[in-house]
C-alpha positions in Angstrom: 0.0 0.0 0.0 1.3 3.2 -0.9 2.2 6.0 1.9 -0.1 8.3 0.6 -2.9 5.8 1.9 -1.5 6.1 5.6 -1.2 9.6 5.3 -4.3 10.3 4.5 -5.9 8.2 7.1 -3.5 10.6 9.1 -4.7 13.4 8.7 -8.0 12.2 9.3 -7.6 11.5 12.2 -5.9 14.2 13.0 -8.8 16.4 12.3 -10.7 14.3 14.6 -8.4 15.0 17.5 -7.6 18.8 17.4 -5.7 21.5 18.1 -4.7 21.4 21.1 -4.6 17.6 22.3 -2.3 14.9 21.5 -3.2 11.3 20.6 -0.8 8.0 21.3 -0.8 4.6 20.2 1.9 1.5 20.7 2.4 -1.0 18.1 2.3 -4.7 18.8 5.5 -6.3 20.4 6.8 -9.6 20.0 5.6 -12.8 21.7 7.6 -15.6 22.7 6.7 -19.2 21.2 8.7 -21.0 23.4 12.5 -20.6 25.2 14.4 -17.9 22.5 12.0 -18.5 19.3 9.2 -16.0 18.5 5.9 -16.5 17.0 6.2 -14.4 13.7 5.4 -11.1 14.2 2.1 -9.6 13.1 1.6 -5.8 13.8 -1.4 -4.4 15.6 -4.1 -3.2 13.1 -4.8 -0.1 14.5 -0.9 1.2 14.4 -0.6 -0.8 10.7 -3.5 1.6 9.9 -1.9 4.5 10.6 1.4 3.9 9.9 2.4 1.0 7.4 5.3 0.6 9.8 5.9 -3.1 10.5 7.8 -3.4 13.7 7.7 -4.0 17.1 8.8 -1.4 20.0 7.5 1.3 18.4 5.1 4.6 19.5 3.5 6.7 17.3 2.6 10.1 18.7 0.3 12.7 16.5 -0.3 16.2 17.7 -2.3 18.6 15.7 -1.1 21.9 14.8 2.8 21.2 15.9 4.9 23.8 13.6 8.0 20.6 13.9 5.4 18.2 12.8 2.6 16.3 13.3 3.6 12.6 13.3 6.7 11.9 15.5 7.9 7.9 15.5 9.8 6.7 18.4 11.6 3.4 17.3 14.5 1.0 17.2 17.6 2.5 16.4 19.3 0.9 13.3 21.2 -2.3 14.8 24.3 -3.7 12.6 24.1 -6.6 14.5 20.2 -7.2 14.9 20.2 -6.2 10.9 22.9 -9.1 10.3 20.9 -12.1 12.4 16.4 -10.9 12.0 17.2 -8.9 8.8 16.6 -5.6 7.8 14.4 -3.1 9.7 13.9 1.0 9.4 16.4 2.5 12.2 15.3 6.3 12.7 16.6 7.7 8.9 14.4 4.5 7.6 11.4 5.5 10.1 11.1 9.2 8.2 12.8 8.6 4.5 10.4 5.3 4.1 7.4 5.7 6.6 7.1 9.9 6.4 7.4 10.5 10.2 7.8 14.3 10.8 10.4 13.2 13.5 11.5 9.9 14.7 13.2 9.3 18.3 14.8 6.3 20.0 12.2 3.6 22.1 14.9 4.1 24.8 14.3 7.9 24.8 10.6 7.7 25.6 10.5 8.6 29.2 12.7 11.6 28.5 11.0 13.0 25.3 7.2 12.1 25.5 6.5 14.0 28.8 7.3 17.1 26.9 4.9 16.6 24.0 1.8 16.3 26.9 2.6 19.8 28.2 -0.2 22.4 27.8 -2.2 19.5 25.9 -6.2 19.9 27.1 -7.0 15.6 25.9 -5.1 12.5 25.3 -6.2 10.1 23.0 -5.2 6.3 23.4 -6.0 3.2 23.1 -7.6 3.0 27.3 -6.7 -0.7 28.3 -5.6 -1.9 25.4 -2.0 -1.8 26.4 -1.2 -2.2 30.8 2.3 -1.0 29.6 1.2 2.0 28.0 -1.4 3.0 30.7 1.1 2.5 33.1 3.7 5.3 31.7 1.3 7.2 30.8 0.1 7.8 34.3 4.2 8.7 34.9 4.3 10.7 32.4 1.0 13.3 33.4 2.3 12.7 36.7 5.6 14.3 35.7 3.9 17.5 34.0 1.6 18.0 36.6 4.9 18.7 38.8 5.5 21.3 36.5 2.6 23.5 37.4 4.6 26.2 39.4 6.4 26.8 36.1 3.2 27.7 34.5 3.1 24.1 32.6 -0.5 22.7 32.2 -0.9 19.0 32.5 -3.9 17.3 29.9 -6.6 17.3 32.2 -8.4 14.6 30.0 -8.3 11.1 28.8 -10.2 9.8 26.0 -11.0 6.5 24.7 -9.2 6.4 20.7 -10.7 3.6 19.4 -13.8 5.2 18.8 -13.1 7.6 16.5 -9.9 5.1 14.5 -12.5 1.7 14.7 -15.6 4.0 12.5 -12.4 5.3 10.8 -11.4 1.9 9.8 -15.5 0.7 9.1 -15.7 2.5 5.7 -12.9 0.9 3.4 -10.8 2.9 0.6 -10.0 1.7 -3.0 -6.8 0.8 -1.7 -8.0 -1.7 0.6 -10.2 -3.6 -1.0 -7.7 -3.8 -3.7 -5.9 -5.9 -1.4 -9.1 -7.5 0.3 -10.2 -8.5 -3.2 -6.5 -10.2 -3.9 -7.3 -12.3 -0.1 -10.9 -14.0 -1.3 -9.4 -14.4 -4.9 -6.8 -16.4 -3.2 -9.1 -17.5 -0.5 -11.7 -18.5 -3.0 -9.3 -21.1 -5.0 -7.8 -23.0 -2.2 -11.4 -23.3 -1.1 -11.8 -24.5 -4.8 -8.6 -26.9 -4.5 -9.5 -28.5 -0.9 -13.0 -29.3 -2.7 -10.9 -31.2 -5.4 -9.0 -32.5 -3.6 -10.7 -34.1 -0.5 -11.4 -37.7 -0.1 -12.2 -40.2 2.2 -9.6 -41.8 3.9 -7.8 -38.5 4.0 -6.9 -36.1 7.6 -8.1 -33.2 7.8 -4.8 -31.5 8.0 -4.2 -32.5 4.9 -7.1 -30.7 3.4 -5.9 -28.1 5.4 -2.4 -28.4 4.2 -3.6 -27.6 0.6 -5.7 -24.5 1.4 -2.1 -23.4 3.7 0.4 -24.4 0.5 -2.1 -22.4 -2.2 -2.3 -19.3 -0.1 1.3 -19.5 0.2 2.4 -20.5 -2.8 0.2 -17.0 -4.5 2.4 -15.0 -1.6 -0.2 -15.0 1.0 1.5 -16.3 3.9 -0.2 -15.7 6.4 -3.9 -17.1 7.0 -6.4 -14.3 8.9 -7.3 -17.2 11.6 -6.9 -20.9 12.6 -8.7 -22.5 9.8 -11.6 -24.9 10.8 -11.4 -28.4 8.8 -14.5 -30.2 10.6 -15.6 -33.6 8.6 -19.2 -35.5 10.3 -20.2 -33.9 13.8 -16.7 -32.0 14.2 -18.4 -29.3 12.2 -21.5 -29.2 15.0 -18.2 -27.4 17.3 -18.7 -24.1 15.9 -14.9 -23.1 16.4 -13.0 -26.6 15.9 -10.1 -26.1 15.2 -8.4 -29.9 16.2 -8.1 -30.8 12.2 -7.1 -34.3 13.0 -9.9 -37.0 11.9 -10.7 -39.1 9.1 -12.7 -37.7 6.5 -15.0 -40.8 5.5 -17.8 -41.2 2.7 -21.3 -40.4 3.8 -19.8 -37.1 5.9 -20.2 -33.5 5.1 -16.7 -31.8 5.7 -17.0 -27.9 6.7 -14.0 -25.7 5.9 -13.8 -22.1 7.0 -10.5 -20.7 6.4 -9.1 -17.2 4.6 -6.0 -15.8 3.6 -4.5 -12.5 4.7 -3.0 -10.0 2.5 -1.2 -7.2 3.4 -3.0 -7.3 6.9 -6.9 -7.8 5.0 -8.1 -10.7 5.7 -10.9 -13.2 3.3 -12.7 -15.0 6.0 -15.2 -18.0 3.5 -17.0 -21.2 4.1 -17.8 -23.8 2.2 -19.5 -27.4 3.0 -19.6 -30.5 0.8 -20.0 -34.0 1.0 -16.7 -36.0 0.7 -18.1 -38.6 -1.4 -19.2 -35.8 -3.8 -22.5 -36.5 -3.5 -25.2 -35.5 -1.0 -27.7 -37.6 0.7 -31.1 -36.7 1.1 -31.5 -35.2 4.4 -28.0 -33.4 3.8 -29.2 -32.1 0.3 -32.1 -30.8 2.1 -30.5 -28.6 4.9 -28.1 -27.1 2.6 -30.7 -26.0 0.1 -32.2 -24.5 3.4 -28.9 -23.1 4.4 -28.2 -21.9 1.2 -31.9 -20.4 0.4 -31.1 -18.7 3.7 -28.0 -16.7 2.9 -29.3 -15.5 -0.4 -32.2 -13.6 1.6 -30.1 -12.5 3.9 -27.5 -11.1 1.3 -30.0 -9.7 -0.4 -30.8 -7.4 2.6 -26.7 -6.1 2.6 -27.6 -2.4 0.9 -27.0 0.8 1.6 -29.7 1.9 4.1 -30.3 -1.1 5.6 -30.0 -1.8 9.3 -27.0 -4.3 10.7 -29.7 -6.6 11.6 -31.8 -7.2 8.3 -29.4 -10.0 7.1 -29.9 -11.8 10.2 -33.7 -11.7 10.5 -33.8 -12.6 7.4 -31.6 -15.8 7.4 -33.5 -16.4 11.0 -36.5 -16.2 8.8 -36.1 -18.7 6.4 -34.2 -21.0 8.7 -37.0 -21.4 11.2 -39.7 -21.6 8.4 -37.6 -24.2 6.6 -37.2 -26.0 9.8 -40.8 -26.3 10.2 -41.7 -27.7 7.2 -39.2 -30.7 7.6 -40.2 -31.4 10.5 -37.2 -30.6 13.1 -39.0 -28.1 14.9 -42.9 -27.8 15.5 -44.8 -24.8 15.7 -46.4 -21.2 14.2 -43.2 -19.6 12.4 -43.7 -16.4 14.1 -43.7 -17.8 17.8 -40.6 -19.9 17.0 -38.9 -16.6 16.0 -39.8 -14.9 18.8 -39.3 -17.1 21.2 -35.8 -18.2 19.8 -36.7 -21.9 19.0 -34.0 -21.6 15.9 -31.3 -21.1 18.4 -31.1 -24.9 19.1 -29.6 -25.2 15.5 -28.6 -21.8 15.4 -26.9 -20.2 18.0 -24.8 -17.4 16.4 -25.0 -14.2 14.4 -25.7 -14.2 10.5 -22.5 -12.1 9.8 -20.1 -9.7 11.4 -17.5 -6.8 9.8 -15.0 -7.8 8.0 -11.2 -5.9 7.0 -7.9 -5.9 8.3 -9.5 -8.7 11.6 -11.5 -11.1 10.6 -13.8 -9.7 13.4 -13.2 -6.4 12.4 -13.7 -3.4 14.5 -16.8 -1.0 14.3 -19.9 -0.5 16.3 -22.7 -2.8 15.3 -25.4 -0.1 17.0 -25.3 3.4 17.6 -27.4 5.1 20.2 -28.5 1.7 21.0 -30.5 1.2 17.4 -29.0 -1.5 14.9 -26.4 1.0 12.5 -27.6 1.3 9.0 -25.4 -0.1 6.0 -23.5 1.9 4.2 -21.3 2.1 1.1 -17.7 1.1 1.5 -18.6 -1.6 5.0 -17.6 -5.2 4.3 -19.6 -7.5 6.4 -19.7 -11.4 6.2 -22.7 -13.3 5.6 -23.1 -17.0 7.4 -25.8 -18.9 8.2 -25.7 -22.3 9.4 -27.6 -25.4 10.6 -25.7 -27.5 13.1 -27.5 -30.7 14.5 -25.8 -32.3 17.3 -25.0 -36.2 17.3 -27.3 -36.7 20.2 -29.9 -34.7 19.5 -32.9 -36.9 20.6 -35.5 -34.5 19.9 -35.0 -35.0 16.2 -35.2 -38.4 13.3 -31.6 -40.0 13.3 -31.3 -39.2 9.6 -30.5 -35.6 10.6 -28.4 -35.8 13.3 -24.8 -35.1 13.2 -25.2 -32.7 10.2 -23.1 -29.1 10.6 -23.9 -26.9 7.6 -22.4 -23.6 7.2 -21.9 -21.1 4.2 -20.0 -18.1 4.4 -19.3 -15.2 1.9 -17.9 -12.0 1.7 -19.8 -9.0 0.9 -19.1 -5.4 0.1 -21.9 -2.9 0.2 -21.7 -0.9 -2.8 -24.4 2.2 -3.3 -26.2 0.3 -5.7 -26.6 -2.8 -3.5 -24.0 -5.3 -2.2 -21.0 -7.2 -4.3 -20.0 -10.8 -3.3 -16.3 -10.3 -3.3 -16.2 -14.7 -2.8 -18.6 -15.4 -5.6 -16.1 -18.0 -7.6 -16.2 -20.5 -4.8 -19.5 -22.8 -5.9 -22.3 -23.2 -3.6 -25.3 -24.7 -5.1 -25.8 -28.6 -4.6 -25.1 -28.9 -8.4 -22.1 -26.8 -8.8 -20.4 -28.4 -5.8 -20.9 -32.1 -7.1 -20.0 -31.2 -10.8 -16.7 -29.5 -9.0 -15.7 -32.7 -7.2 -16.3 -34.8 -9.9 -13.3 -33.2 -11.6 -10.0 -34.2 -10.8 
């Protein structure tokens, strides 16, 4: 992503803050595997977001109206030796030439430097308890101007909450990122497209796994957005397995839900199919239910819409659908309201969608459902997930987990299915697996 992008989010924000206050925010640090080895570092979305920089032990300080400059950087200094052994990384020339901070200080200089920047401010923004570290010195630091008041130094006499104004920031999504969101379900969308080729009985699911792991990587994705769920019979009733280690075996369903990141965006898809390449009756039937209930709810992802819409109206259809085959009994309406549905389907149709695969944003506002929007990128997944046990249902249906899962852009002439090549009708997904 080009600076510019970061820039202008920038000043955005900057805008937000004012003259007058100062706003803070840590990066991620690194997190120890196990003994000396790291897990691979991933930086925090929020600092990403503002500043494309990708390391760890880093501040980033923006203060409206400064005549030095806005953005100030506090870093790593550039480490011959660190550079030799973990590779390259910015140093302070690196953190303005590359990144465009206005100024750029040492990590180890914090404690001397940042309690000058908070004098006279009126607010601080930050990420409140995000961070124990950076609440901690904070505290130091106010506390150190406030011992300045004989000198005529002000101390900020407020502290507000940044995610806020960043998260609604980071709701609406430019060009430039869903160019790269578009590249993760492309990506996304053909391993799902491979593990359905490729998936057989006697196989693990690991393996299946493997192959939707070695096609995002192999297309530069290296990264996938979360632990991918390969659930084959009842494993895929456990709404967040994640164990990947059982036989796939003819007359099962196997569930994947599993996305590529890129660049930080993440593709977050779900597919279900019968490993035989075939499906029985009573599985044919709840995924033509499951199915008939995303396309309603989809439908409902437009621009003036409420948050809820896709959800009532997947609930909707699932419930009536339900009926009518006979797993729950009942006037529709009642069922609804009284949450029968929940026994086979317990979560949310959907949730946001960009650089987490839970992105951030405010699903109501003023306690009322938020309405839709151009530029929001929400999933859309219903499901049906029939325990193995389930005695208040025919044997033929239990055991069944059903799930399918699509992005979706809202557009201001309606919605665009950014996961659209992945096949999800009964007859596309058998022609696929037939082909080898």
């Amino acid at each position: 992503m080009q600076q510019s992008e970061f820039k202008k989010r920038r000043k955005q924000l900057l805008r937000h803050i004012g003259i007058g206050n100062i706003a803070l925010l840590g990066s991620a640090q690194m997190q120890t595997r196990n003994r000396d080895v790291d897990f691979p570092f991933r930086q925090d979305s929020d600092f990403h977001y503002l500043t494309g920089f990708n390391e760890p032990d880093a501040l980033a300080v923006f203060i409206p109206g400064r005549e030095q400059g806005e953005y100030i950087l506090f870093c790593r200094e550039f480490d011959e030796k660190k550079a030799l052994w973990e590779g390259a990384h910015a140093g302070l020339e690196g953190a303005t030439k590359h990144y465009d901070a206005d100024h750029a200080f040492p990590i180890d200089d914090l404690d001397d430097i940042l309690p000058g920047l908070l004098e006279d401010k009126h607010r601080v923004f930050y990420p409140m308890g995000h961070d124990a570290e950076l609440d901690h010195s904070l505290q130091n630091w106010i506390k150190h101007v406030r011992s300045l008041a004989r000198t005529g130094v002000a101390a900020p006499s407020e502290l507000v909450c940044l995610d806020r104004a960043l998260h609604e920031m980071r709701l609406f999504k430019s060009a430039a990122e869903l160019k790269l969101m578009r590249r993760a379900a492309e990506i996304s969308a053909e391993g799902h497209i491979k593990a359905m080729q490729t998936a057989a009985a006697g196989m693990y699911e690991y393996q299946v796994e493997a192959e939707l792991v070695y096609h995002f990587a192999k297309n530069g994705l290296r990264s996938v957005a979360y632990p991918s769920i390969v659930a084959t019979g009842k494993n895929a009733c456990t709404l967040h397995y994640t164990d990947n280690n059982c036989k796939l075996k003819n007359g099962d369903l196997l569930l994947i839900d599993a996305g590529a990141e890129c660049d930080h965006y993440a593709a977050d898809i779900t597919r279900t199919f019968p490993v035989s390449g075939k499906f029985s009756e009573p599985q044919k039937l709840l995924y033509q239910l499951v199915l008939d209930a995303q396309y309603a709810a989809i439908a409902e992802v437009k621009p003036g819409a409420t948050w809820i819409a896709p959800h009532d109206a997947a609930v909707a259809v699932l419930t009536a659908g339900l009926v009518e085959l006979g797993l729950l009994k009942g006037r529709v309406k009642q069922l609804i309201k009284k949450e029968k549905y929940k026994a086979f389907y317990m979560h949310r149709t959907g949730h946001w969608l960009g650089m987490d695969v839970h992105d951030v944003g405010d699903y109501k506002i003023n306690g009322e459902w938020r309405l839709l929007a151009p530029g929001m990128v929400l999933t859309v997944e219903p499901g049906l997930y029939i325990p193995a046990d389930c005695k208040a249902v025919e044997p033929k249906w239990r055991g069944i987990g059903i799930r399918i899962e699509d992005d979706v852009l809202v557009t201001a002439e309606g919605n665009e299915v950014l996961t659209a090549t992945v096949p999800k009708t009964v007859a596309e997904i058998e022609a696929l697996m037939q082909v080898q």
